[in-house]
DOKOL-662393 format. One record per residue: x, y, z of N, C-alpha, C in turn; residue number from 1. Coordinates in Angstrom, 1 decimal. Each point is the difference from the previous one (the first is absolute). Layout:
DOKOL-662393
REC     npx     npy     npz    capx    capy    capz     cpx     cpy     cpz    i
REC       X       Y       Z       X       Y       Z       X       Y       Z  NUM
...
This chain:
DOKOL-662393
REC     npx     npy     npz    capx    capy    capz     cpx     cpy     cpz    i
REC     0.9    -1.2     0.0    -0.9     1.2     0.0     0.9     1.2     0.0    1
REC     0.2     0.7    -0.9     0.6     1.2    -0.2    -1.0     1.4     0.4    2
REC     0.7     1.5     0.0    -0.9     1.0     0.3    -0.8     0.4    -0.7    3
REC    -0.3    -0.2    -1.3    -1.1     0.4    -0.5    -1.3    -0.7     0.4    4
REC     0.7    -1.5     0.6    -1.2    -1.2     0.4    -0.9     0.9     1.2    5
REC     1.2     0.1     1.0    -0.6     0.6     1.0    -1.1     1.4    -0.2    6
REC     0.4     0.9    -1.3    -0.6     1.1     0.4    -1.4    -0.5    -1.2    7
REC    -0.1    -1.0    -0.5    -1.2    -0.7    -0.7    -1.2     0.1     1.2    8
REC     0.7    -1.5     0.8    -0.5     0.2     1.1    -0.6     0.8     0.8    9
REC     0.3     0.6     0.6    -0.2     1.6     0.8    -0.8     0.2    -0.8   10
REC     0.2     0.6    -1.5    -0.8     0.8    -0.3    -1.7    -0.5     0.0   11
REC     0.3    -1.3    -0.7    -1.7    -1.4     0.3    -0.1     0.4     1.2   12
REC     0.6     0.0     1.7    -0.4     0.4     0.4    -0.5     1.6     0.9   13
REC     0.0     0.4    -1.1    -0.4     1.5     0.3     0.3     1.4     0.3   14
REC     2.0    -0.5     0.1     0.4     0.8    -0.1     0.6     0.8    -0.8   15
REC     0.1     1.1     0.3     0.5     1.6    -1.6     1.0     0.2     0.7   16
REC     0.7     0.0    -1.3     1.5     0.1    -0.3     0.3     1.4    -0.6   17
REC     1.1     0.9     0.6     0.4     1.1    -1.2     1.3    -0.5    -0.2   18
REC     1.1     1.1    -0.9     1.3    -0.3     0.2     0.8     0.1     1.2   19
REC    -0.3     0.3     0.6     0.6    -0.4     1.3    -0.7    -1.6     1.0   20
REC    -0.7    -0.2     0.2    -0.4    -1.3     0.3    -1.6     0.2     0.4   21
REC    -0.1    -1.1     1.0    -2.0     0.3     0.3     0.4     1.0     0.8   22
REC    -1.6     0.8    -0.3    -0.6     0.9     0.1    -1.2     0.0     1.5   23
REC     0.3     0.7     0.7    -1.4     0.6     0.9     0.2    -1.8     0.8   24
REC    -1.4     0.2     1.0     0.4    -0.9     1.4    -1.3    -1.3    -0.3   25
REC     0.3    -1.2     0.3    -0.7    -0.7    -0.6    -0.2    -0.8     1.1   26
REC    -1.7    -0.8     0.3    -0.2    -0.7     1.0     0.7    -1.5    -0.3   27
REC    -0.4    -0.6     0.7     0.3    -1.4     0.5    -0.7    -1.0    -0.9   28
REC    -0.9     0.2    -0.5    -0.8    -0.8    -1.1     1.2    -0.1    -1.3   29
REC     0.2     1.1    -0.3     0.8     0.3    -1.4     1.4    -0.6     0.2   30
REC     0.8    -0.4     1.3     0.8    -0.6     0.3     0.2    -1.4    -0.2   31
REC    -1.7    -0.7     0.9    -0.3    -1.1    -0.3     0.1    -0.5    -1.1   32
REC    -0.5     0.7    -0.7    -0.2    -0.6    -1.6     0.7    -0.1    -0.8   33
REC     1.2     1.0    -0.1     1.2     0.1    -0.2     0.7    -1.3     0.7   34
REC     0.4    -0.8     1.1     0.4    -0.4     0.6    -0.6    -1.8    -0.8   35
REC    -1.4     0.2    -0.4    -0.5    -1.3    -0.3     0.2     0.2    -1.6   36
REC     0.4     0.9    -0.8     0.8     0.2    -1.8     1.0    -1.3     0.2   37
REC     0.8     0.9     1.6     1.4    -0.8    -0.5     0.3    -1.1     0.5   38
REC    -1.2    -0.2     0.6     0.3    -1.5     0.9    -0.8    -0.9    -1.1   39
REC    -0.8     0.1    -0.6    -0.5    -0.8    -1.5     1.0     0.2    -1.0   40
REC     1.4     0.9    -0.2     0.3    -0.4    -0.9     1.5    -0.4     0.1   41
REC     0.0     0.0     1.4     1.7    -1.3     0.7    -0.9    -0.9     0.0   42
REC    -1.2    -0.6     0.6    -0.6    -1.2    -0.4     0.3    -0.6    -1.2   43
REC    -0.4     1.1    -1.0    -0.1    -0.8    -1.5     1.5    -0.2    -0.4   44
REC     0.9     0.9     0.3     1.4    -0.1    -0.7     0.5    -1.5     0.8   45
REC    -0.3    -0.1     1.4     0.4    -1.7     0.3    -1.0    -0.6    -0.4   46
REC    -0.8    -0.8    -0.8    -1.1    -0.9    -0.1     0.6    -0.3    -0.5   47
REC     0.9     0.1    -1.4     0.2    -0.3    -1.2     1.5    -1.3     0.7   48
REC     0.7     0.5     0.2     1.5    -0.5     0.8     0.0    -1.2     0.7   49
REC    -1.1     0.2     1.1    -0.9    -0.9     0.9    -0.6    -1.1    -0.5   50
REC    -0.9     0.2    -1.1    -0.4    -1.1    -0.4     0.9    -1.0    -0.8   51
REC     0.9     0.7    -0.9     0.9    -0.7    -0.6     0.9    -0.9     1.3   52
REC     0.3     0.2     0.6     0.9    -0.6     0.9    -0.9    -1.0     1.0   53
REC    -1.2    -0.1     0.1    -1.2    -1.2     0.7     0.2    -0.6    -1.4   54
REC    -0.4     0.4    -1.3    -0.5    -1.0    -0.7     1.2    -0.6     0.0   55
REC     1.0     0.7     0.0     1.4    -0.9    -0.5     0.1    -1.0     1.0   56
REC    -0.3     0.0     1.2     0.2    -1.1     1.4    -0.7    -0.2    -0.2   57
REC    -1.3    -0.4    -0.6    -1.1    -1.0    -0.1     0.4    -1.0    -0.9   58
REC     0.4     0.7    -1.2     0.3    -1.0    -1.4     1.3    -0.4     0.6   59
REC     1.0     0.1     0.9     1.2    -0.8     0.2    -0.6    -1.1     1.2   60
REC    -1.2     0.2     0.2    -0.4    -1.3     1.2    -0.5    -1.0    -0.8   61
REC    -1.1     0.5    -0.9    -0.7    -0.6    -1.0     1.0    -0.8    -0.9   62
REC     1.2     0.4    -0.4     0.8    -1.1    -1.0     0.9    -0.6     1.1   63
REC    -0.1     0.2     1.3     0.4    -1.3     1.2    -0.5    -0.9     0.2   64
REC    -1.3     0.3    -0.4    -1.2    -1.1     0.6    -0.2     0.4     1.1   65
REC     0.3     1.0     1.0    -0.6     0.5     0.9    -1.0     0.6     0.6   66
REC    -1.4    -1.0    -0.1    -1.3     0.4    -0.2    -0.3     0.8     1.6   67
REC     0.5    -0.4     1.3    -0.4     0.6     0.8     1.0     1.7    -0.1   68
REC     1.4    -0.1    -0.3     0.4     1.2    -0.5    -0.9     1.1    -0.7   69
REC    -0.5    -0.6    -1.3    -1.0     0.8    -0.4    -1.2     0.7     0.2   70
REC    -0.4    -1.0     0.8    -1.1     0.4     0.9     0.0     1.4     0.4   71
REC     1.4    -0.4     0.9     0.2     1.5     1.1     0.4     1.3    -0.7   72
REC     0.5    -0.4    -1.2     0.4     1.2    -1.2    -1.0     0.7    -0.1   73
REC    -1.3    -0.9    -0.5    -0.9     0.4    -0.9    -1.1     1.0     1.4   74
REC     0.4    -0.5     0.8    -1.3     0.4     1.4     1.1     1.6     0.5   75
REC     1.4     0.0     0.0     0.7     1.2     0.1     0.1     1.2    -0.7   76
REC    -0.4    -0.6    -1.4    -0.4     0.9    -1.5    -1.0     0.7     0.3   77
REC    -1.2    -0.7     0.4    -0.9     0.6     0.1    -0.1     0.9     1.0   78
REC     0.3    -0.3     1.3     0.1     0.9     1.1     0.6     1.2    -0.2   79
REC     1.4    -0.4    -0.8     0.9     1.6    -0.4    -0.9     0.8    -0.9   80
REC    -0.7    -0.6    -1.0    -0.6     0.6    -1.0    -1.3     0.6     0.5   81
REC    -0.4    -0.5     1.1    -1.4     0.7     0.5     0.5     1.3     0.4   82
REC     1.9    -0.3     0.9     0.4     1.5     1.2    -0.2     0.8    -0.9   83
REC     0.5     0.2    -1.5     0.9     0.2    -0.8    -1.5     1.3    -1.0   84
REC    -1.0    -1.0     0.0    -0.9     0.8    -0.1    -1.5     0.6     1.1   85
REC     0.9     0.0     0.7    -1.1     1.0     1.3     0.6     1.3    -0.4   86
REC    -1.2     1.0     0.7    -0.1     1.3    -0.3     0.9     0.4     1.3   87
């Protein structure tokens, strides 16, 4: 996430920008929201990394024959993938 990400952000959430930076005094709402931009999109930038590296330990249990291995892969995937997409 570089600076223009951030002032994307901000700006979605409602804050004005001049050439010098934001502008005027802003409640706690506008924070929030700001605060849940960037926490949805460090979420999304790990999902991608994350899943690659479960599926990869799944498919190295799966060509072991390690069906109860799998199992626990496949039930850990899911759990990361659920953290991974909460708000």
């Amino acid at each position: 996430m570089n600076r223009d990400d951030i002032i994307r952000m901000a700006r979605e959430a409602g804050v004005e920008f001049d050439d010098e930076g934001a502008t005027g005094m802003y409640g706690f709402s506008i924070w929030e929201r700001f605060a849940a931009f960037v926490a949805a999109a460090e979420r999304k930038k790990l999902s991608g990394p994350i899943r690659i590296r479960i599926m990869s330990a799944a498919y190295d249990c799966a060509d072991e024959g390690e069906t109860e291995s799998y199992n626990i892969v496949k039930v850990m995937c899911s759990d990361v993938l659920e953290m991974l997409n909460e708000p």
